[in-house]
C-alpha positions as CSV (number, residue, x, y, z in Angstrom):
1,X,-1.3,1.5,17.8
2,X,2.4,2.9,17.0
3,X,5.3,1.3,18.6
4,X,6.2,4.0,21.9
5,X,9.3,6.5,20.6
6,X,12.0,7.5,23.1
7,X,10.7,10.7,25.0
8,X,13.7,13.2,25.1
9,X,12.0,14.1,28.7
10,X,14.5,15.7,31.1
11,X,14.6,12.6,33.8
12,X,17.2,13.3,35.9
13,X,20.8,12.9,34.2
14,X,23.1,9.9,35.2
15,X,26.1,11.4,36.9
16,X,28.9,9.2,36.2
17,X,28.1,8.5,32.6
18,X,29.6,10.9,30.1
19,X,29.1,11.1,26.3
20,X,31.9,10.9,23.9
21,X,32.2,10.6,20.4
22,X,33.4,7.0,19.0
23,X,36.4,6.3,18.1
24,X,36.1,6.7,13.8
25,X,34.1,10.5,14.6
26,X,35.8,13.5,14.8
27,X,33.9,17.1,14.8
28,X,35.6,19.7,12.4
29,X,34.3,23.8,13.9
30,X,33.7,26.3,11.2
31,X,34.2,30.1,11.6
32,X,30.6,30.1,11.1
33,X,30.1,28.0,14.2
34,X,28.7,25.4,12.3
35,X,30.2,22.1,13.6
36,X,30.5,19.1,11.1
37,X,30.9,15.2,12.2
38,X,33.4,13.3,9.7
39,X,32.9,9.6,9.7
40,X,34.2,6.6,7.4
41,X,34.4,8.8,4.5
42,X,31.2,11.1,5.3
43,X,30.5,14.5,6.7
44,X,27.0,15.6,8.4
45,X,26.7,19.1,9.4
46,X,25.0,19.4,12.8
47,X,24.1,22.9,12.8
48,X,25.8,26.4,13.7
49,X,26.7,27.0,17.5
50,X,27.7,29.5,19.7
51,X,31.1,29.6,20.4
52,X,31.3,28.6,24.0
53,X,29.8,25.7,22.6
54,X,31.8,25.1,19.9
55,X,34.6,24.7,23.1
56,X,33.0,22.6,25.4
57,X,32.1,20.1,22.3
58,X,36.0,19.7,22.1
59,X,35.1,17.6,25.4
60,X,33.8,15.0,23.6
61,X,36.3,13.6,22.5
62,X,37.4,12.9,26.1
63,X,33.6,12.6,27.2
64,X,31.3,15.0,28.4
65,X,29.2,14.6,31.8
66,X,25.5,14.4,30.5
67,X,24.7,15.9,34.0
68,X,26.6,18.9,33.3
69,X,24.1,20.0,30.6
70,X,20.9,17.7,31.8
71,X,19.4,20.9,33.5
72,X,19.3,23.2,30.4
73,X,19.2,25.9,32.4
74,X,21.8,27.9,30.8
75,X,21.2,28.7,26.9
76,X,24.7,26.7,26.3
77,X,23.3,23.5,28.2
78,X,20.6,23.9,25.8
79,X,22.6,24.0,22.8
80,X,25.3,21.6,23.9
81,X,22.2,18.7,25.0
82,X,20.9,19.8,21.4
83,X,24.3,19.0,19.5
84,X,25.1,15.7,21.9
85,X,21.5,14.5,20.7
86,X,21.7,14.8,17.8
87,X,25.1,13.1,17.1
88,X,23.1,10.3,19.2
89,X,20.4,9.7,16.9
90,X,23.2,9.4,14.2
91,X,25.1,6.6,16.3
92,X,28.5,8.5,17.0
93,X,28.4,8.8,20.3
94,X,29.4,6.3,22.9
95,X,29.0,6.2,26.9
96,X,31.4,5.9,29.1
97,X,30.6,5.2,32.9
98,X,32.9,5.7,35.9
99,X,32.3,5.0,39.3
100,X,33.5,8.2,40.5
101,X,35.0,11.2,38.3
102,X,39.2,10.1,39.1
103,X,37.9,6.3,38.1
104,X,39.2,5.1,34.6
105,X,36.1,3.6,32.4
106,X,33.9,0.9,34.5
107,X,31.9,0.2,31.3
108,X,31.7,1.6,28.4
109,X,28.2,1.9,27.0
110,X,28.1,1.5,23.0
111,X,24.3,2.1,21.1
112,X,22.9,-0.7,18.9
113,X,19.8,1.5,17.6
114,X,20.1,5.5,16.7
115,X,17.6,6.2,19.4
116,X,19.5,5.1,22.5
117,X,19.6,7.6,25.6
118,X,21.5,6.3,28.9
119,X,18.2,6.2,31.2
120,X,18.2,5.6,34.8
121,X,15.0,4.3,36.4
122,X,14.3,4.0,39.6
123,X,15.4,1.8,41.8
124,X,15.2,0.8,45.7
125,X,17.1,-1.0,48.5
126,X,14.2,-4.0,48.7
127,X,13.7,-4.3,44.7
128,X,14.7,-7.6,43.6
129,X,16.7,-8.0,40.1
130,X,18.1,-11.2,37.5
131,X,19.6,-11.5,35.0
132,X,17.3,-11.2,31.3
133,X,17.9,-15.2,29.9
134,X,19.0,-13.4,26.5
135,X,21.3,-11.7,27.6
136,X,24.7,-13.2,27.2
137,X,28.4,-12.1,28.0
138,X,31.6,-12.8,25.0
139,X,34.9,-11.8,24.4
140,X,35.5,-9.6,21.1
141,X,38.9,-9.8,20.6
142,X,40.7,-8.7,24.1
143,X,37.8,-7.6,25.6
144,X,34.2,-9.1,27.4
145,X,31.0,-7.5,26.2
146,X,27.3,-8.1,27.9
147,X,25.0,-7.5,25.3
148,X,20.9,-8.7,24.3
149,X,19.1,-8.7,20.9
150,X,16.2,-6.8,23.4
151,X,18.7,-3.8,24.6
152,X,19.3,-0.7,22.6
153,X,22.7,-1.0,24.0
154,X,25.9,-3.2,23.9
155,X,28.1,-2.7,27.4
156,X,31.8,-3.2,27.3
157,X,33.0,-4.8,30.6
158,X,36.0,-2.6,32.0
159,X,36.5,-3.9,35.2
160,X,36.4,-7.9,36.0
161,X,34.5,-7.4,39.3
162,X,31.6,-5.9,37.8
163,X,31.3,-8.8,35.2
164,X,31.2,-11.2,38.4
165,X,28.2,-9.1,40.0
166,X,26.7,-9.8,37.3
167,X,27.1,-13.2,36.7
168,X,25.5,-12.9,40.2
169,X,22.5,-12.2,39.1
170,X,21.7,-15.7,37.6
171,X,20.0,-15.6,40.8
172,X,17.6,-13.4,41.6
173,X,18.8,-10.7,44.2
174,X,18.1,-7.7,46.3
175,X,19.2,-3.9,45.6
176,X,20.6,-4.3,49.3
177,X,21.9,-7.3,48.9
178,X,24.3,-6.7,46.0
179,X,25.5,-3.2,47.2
180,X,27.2,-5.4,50.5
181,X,29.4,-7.1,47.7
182,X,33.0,-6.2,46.7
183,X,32.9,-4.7,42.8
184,X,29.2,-3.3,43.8
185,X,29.9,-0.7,40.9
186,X,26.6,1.7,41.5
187,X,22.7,1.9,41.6
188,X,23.5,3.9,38.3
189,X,25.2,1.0,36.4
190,X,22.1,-1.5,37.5
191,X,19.4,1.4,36.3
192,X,21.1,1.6,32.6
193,X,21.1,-2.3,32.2
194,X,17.2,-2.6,33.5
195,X,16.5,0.1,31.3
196,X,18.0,-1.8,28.6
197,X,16.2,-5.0,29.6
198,X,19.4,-6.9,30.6
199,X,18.4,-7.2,34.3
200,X,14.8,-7.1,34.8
201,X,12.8,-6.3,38.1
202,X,10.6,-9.5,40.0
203,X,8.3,-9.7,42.5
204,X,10.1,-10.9,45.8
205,X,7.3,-13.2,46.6
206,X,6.8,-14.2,43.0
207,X,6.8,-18.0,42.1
208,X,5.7,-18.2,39.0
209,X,8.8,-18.7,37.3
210,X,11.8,-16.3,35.8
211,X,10.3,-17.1,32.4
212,X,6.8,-15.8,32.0
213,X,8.2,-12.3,34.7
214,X,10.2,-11.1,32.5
215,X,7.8,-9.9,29.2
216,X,4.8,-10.9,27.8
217,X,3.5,-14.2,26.5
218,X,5.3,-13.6,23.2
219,X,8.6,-13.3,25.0
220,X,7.3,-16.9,26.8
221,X,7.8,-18.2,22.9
222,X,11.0,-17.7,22.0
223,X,13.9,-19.3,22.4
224,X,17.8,-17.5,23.3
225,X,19.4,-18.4,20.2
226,X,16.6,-17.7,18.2
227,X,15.6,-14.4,19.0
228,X,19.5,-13.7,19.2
229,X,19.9,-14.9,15.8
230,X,16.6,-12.7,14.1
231,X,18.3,-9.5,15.6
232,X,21.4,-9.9,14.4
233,X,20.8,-10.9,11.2
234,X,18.9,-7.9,10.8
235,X,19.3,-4.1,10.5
236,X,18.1,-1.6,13.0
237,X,18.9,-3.2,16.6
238,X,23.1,-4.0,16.0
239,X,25.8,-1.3,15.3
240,X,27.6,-4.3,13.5
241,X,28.5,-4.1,9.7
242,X,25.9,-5.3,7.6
243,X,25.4,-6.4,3.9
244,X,27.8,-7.4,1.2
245,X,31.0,-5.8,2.9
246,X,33.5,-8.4,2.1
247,X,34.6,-8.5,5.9
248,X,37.4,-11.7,5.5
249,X,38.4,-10.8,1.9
250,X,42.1,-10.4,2.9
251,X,41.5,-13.4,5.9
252,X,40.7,-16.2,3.8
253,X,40.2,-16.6,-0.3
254,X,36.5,-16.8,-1.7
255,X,35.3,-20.3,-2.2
256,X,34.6,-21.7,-5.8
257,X,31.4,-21.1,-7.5
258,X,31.3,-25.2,-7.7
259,X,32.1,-27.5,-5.2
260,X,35.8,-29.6,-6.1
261,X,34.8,-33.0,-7.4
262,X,34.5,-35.9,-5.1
263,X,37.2,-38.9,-6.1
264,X,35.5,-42.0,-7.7
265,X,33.8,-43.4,-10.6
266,X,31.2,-40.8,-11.8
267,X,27.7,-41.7,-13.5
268,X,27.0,-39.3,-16.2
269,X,23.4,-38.6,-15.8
270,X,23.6,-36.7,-18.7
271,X,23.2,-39.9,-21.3
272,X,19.5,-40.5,-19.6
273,X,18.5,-36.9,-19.9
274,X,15.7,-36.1,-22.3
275,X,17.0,-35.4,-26.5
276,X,16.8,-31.7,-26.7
277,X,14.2,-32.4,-29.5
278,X,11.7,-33.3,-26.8
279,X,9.3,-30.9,-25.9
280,X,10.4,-29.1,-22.5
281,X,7.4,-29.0,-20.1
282,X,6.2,-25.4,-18.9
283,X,7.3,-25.7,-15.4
284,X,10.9,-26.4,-16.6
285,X,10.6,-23.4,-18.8
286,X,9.4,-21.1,-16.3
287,X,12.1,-22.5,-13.7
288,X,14.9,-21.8,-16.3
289,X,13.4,-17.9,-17.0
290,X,13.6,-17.2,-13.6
291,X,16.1,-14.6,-12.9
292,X,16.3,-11.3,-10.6
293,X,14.8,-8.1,-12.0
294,X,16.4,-5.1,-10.1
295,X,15.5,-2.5,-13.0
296,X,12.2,-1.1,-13.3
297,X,9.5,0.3,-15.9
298,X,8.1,3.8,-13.9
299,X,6.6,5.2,-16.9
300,X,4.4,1.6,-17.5
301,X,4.3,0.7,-13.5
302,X,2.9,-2.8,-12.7
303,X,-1.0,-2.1,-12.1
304,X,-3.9,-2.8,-9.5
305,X,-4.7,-5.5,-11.7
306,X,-1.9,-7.0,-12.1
307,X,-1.1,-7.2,-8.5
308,X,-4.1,-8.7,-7.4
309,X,-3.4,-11.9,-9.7
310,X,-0.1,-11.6,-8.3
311,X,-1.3,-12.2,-4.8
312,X,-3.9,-14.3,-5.4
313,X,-2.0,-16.8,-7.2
314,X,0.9,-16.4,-4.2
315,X,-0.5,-15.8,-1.0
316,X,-4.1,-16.2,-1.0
317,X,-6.3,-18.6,2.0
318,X,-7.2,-21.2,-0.3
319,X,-9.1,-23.5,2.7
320,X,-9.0,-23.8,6.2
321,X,-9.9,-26.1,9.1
322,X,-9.4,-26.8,12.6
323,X,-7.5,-30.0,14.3
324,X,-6.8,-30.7,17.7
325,X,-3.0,-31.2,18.7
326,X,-2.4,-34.4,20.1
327,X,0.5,-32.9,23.1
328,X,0.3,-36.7,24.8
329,X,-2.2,-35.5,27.3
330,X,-4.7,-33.8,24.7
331,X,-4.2,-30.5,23.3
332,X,-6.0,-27.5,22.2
333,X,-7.8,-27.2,18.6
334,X,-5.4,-25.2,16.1
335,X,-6.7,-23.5,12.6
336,X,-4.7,-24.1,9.7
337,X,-5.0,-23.0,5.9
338,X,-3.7,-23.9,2.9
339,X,-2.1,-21.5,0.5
340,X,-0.6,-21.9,-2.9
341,X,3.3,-22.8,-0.9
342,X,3.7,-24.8,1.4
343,X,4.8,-24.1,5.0
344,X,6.4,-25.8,8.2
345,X,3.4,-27.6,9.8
346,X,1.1,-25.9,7.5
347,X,1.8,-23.0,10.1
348,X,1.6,-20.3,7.4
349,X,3.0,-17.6,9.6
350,X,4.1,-15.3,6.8
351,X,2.5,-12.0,6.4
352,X,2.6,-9.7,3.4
353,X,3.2,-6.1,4.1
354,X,3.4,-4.2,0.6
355,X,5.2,-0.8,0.0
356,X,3.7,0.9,-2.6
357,X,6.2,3.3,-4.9
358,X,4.2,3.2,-8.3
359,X,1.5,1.4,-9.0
360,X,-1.6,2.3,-11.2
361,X,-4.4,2.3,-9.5
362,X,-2.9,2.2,-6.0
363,X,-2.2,5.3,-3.8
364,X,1.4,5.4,-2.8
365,X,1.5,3.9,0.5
366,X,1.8,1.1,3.1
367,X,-0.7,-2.0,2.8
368,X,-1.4,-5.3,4.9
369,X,-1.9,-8.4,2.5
370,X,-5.4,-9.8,4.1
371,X,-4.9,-13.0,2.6
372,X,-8.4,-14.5,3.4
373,X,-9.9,-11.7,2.1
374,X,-7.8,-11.3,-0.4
375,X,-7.8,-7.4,0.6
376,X,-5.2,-4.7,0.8
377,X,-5.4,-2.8,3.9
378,X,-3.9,0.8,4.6
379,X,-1.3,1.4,7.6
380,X,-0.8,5.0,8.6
381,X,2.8,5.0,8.3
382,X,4.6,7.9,7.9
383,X,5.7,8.6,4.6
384,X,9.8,9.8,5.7
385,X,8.8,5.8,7.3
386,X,7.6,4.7,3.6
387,X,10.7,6.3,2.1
388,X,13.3,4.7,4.3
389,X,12.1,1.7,3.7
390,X,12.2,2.2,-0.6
391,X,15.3,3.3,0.0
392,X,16.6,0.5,2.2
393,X,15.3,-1.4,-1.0
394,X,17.2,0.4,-3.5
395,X,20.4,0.6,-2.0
396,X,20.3,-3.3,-1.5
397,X,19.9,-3.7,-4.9
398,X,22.2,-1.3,-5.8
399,X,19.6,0.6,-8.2
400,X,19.1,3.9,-9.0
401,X,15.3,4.0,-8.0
402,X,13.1,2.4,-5.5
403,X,10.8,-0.7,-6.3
404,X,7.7,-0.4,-7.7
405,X,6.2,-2.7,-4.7
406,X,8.1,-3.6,-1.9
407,X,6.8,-6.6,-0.4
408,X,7.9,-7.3,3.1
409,X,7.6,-10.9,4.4
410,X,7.0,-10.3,8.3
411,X,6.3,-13.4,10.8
412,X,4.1,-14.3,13.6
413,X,6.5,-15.9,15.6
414,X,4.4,-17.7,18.0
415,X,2.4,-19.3,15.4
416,X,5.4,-21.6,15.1
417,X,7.7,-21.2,18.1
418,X,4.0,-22.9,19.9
419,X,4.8,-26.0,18.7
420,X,8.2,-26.2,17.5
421,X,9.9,-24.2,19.9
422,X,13.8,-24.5,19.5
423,X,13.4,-24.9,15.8
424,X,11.0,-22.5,15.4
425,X,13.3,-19.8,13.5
426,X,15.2,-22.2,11.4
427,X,11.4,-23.2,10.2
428,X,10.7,-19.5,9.2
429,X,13.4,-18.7,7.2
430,X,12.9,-22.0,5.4
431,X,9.3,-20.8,4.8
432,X,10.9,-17.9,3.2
433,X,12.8,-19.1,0.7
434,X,10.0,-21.2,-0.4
435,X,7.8,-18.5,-0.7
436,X,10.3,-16.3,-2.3
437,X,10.7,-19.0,-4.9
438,X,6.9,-18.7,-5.2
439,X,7.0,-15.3,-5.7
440,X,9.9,-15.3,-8.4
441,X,8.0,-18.0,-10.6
442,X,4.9,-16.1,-10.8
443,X,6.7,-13.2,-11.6
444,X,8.2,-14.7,-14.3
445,X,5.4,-16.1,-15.4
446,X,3.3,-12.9,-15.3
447,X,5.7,-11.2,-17.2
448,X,6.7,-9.3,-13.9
449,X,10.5,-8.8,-12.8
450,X,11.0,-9.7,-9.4
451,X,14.3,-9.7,-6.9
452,X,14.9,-10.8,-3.3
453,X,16.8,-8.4,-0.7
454,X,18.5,-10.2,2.0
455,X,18.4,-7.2,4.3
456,X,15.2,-6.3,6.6
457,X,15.2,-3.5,9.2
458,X,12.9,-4.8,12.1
459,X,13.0,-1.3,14.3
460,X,11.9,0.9,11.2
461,X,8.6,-2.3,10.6
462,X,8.3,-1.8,14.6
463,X,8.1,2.0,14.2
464,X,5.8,1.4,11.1
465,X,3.2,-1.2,12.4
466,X,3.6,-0.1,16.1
467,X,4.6,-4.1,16.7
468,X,7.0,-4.9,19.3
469,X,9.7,-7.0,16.7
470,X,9.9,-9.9,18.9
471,X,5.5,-10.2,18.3
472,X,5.5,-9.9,14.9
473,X,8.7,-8.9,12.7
474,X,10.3,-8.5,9.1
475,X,12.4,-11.8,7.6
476,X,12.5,-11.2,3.9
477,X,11.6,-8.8,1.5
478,X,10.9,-8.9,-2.3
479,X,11.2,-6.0,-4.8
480,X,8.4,-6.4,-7.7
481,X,7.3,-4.1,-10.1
482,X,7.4,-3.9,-14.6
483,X,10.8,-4.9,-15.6
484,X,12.5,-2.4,-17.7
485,X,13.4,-3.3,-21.2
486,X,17.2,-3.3,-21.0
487,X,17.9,-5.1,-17.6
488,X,20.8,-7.0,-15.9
489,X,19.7,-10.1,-15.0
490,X,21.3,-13.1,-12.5
């Protein structure tokens, strides 16, 4: 089942929210009528316009009513909702609500994910709304945001009043209740943030606790700082920069490569070490070849074969067996397995989802490591889905060409956050560095080059295995393929 994809349905328009391009955009108009968005150093052209159009777009600079063009009756409502949406899937475009049209910005609405739409459900007089527990107001330099790793949206907080309504809503509270309170800023402002899953609606009579209303039973599992910290450590649901970008180079110098020496009387292990004349065991060997590949082989790609031994010897069920969890008052039986690494209360809640550039013997595609079968299954992702996620790859690496495989570590989060709870996520991303390791020695000792990517884009897996990324989501990746002959190693 694919994830759901934002309809572009034509719901009635929220009146006091306009569109208007962020602050680094500007549009550039040809005589053509082909309008052009210039960003950080980059130009996308949008398409050719008519030149009413081409006029009314100057509005966005200043913002643009989305109920002015919502009805698309007119052909320039048509072309103007065409150009706004699609400078919205490209993230330049930010939302601005007002409480009435002579009203300076309320909020200011800013997209984390290149699908976000302002959407405005409805909502009633008796409906009963609180506050989502991970969602979480901060200052960013002279200003308060309200912002959760499950909304598609970041809001900036204009006005003080509204940020007290909503540190209201700790409690649960009625539609008609909050619009009695001074800084009630609109029915409209309360639809954006349940459509973005900051407040969330409850039954009145409900009583079975704030936790378990708000989501599924995977929601139950995690923790606030947890699932906090998995989205924004990852692309696809922030707008923040991401990657090697050097943000406090001119704040604070680089550390050394090696730590300053502690004061004191050393002990120089280096008089007990073995005389290089001994023989050097095969383990040390193979930990002193290991080194990142980034360069591939495509005219001898890494084969069928070859990746099967790869997999085996890294990720396959080896045993299995069940054991009840003593919880003080008993406890339910749990399955384990071992594999060939080991793993944070022998959870094993790593899953192998392989991207397939090259490889002989092996369609081009996207496969599901069964590791107790030791079987590659096929996922009908698309292949634009496929590419992005190659691509992703080889710009991490900073490579002219894509991986041979792509192997994309994804987690069952509940399989740990069960038991461990709060220290559920710090667990997983242990369990993948140890498994990365794994994956670099048998590499190395395959005669395979390997490399780890820090980066993972958990919307684009969402969109590929139709998994919500809070069930089951990306948190480490592994490029592997032939190594080419001349490569730059680390």
């Amino acid at each position: 089942m694919r994830a759901p994809e934002i309809k572009e349905g034509r719901r009635a328009a929220p009146q006091t929210v306009s569109a208007r391009l962020s602050g680094h955009v500007t549009l550039e108009a040809r005589a053509n009528g082909q309008i052009i968005a210039n960003f950080d150093g980059f130009s996308v052209e949008l398409g050719a316009f008519s030149a009413g159009v081409v006029d009314r777009a100057r509005d966005l600079r200043i913002g643009l009513p989305l109920a002015s063009f919502a009805s698309g009756r007119r052909n320039s409502d048509k072309e103007i909702d065409q150009l706004v949406r699609r400078l919205a899937r490209r993230g330049l475009l930010e939302y601005s609500f007002r409480g009435s049209r002579n009203d300076g910005d309320q909020v200011v609405v800013e997209p984390q994910v290149a699908e976000y739409w302002p959407r405005t459900p409805q909502l009633g007089n008796a409906d009963v709304l609180v506050l989502s527990r991970f969602a979480y107001m901060r200052r960013r330099g002279n200003e308060i945001v309200l912002e959760s790793p499950r909304a598609g949206a970041l809001f900036k907080i204009c006005n003080p009043k509204i940020a007290a309504t909503i540190a209201i809503l700790s409690t649960p509270r009625q539609i008609k209740w909050l619009r009695r309170q001074d800084g009630f800023a609109g029915i409209e402002l309360l639809a954006l943030l349940v459509d973005c899953q900051i407040l969330f609606k409850i039954d009145a009579d409900s009583d079975g606790g704030l936790r378990p209303a708000e989501g599924d039973d995977n929601l139950v599992l995690w923790d606030f700082h947890d699932l906090l910290f998995h989205a924004r450590s990852t692309e696809g649901r922030q707008a923040n920069p991401f990657g090697g970008v050097g943000l406090y180079a001119g704040v604070v110098p680089p550390l050394p490569a090696v730590r300053p020496r502690w004061p004191g009387k050393k002990i120089n292990l280096r008089k007990f070490a073995a005389a290089p004349s001994e023989a050097v065991s095969p383990f040390a060997k193979l930990l002193h070849e290991r080194h990142s590949i980034r360069k591939f082989d495509d005219h001898r790609p890494i084969t069928l074969a070859e990746l099967s031994q790869f997999l085996n010897n890294t990720a396959r069920v080896l045993s299995g067996w069940e054991s009840r969890v003593d919880l003080g008052a008993g406890g339910p039986s749990v399955g384990y397995t071992v594999r060939p690494y080991p793993s944070a209360g022998a959870s094993y809640e790593l899953e192998l989802y392989l991207s397939v550039d090259k490889c002989e013997g092996l369609a081009r595609g996207f496969y599901h490591y069964d590791a107790d079968g030791h079987a590659l299954t096929p996922i009908g992702a698309r292949t634009h889905e496929i590419e992005a996620l190659l691509t992703g790859a080889k710009f991490a690496m900073d490579t002219p060409s894509a991986p041979q495989v792509l192997i994309t570590m994804a987690a069952r989060f509940g399989r740990v956050s069960w038991k461990y709870s709060s220290l559920a996520y710090a667990l997983i991303l242990k369990d993948v560095g140890v498994l990365t390791q794994t994956l670099y020695l048998m590499a190395t000792d395959m005669g395979l080059g390997g490399c780890a990517i820090g980066n993972t884009n958990v919307d684009l897996f969402a969109k590929m295995t139709g998994i919500e990324f809070h069930v089951e989501g990306p948190v480490g990746q592994f490029a592997l393929g032939r190594g080419s002959r001349s490569v730059t190693s680390d």
